[in-house]
C-alpha positions as CSV (number, residue, x, y, z in Angstrom):
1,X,11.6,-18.0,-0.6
2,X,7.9,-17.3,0.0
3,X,8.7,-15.8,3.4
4,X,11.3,-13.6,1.8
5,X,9.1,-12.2,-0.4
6,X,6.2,-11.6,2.2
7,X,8.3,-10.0,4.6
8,X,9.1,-7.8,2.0
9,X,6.0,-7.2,0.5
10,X,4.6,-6.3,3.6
11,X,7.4,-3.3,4.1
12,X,5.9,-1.8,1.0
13,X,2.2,-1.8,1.5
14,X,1.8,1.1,3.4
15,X,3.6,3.0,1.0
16,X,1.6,1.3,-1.7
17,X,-1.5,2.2,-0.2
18,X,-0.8,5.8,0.4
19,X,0.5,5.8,-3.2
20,X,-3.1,4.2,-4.8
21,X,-5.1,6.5,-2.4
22,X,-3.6,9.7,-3.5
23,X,-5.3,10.2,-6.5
24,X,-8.8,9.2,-5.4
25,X,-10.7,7.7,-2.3
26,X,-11.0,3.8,-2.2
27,X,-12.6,1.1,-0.2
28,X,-10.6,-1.4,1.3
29,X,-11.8,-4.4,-1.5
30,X,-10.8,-2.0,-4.2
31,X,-7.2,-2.0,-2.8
32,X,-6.9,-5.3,-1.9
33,X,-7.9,-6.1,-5.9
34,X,-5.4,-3.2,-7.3
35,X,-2.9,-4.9,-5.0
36,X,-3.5,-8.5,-6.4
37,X,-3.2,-7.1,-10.4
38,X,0.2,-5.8,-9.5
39,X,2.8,-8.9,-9.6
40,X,4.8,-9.4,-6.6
41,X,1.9,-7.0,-3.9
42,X,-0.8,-9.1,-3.7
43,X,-2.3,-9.2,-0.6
44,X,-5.1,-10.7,1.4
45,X,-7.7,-8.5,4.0
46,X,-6.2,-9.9,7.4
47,X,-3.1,-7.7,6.2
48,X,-4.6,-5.0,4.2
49,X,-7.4,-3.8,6.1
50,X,-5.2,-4.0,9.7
51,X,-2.7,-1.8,7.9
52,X,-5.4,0.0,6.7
53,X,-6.4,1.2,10.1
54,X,-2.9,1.9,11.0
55,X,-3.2,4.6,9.0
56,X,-6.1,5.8,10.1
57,X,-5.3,5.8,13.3
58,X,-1.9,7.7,13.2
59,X,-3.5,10.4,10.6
60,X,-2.1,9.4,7.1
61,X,-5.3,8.0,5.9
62,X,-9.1,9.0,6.8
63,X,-12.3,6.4,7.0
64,X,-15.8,7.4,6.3
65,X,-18.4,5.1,5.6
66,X,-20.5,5.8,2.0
67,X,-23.4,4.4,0.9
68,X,-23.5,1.6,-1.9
69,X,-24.0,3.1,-5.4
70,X,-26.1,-0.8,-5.9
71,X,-27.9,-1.0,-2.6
72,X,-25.4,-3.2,-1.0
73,X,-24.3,-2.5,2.1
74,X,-22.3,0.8,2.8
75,X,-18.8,0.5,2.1
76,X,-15.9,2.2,4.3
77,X,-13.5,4.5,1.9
78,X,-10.6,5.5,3.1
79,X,-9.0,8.8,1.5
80,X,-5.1,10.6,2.2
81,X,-5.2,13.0,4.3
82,X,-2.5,16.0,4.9
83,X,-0.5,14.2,6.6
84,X,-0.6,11.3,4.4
85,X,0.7,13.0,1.7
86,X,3.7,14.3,3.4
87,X,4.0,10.8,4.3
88,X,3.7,9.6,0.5
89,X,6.4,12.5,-0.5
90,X,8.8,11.2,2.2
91,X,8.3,7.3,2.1
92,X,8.7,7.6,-1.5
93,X,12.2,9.7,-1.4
94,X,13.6,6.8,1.0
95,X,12.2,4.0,-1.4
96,X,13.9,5.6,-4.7
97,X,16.9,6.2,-2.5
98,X,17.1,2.6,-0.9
99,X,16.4,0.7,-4.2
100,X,19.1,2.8,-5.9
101,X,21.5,1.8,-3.4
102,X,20.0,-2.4,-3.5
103,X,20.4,-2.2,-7.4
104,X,23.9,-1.2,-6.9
105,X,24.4,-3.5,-3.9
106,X,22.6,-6.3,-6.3
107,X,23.6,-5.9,-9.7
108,X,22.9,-8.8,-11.8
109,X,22.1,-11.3,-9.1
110,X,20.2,-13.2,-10.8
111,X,23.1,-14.1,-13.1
112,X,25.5,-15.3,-10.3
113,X,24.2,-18.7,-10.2
């Protein structure tokens, strides 16, 4: 069951992200955290920050590197860009349209047992 779940956790995180960097720039601990307080999405830096440059590098997110607000080290933050958002607006169409269709499909699945 756990691979179930991971495999479809991990088809959601991009969108996910997208969706928690829309309203304001984050660095890549501060997702990772939001992730794990949401039941279900919690997920560890060897996935988040890989995805995370994913979307850098095919122009839905963008990196820049700020400096502490405590004198720690700098931290990368990584905000939506244009293209991003169109991304968001699409990716989040096809997710309302496919879990309409899976709660249709599913039902009361839980019940059946």
């Amino acid at each position: 069951m756990a691979d179930e779940a991971t495999q479809l956790r991990k088809g959601v995180l991009e969108l996910a992200a997208l969706a928690m960097l829309a309203p304001a720039p984050m660095y890549g601990a501060q997702i990772i955290s939001a992730l794990a307080e949401i039941e279900g999405l919690a997920a560890n830096s060897g996935t988040v920050y890989p995805m995370l440059t994913r979307l850098a590098r095919t122009g839905r997110v963008a990196a820049a590197w700020e400096p502490s607000v405590r004198g720690g080290p700098p931290r990368k933050y990584y905000s939506i860009t244009a293209k991003g958002r169109k991304a968001l607006v699409a990716q989040t169409a096809a997710w309302r349209t496919l879990a309409t269709a899976m709660n249709s499909i599913l039902g009361d699945a839980d019940d059946s047992q």
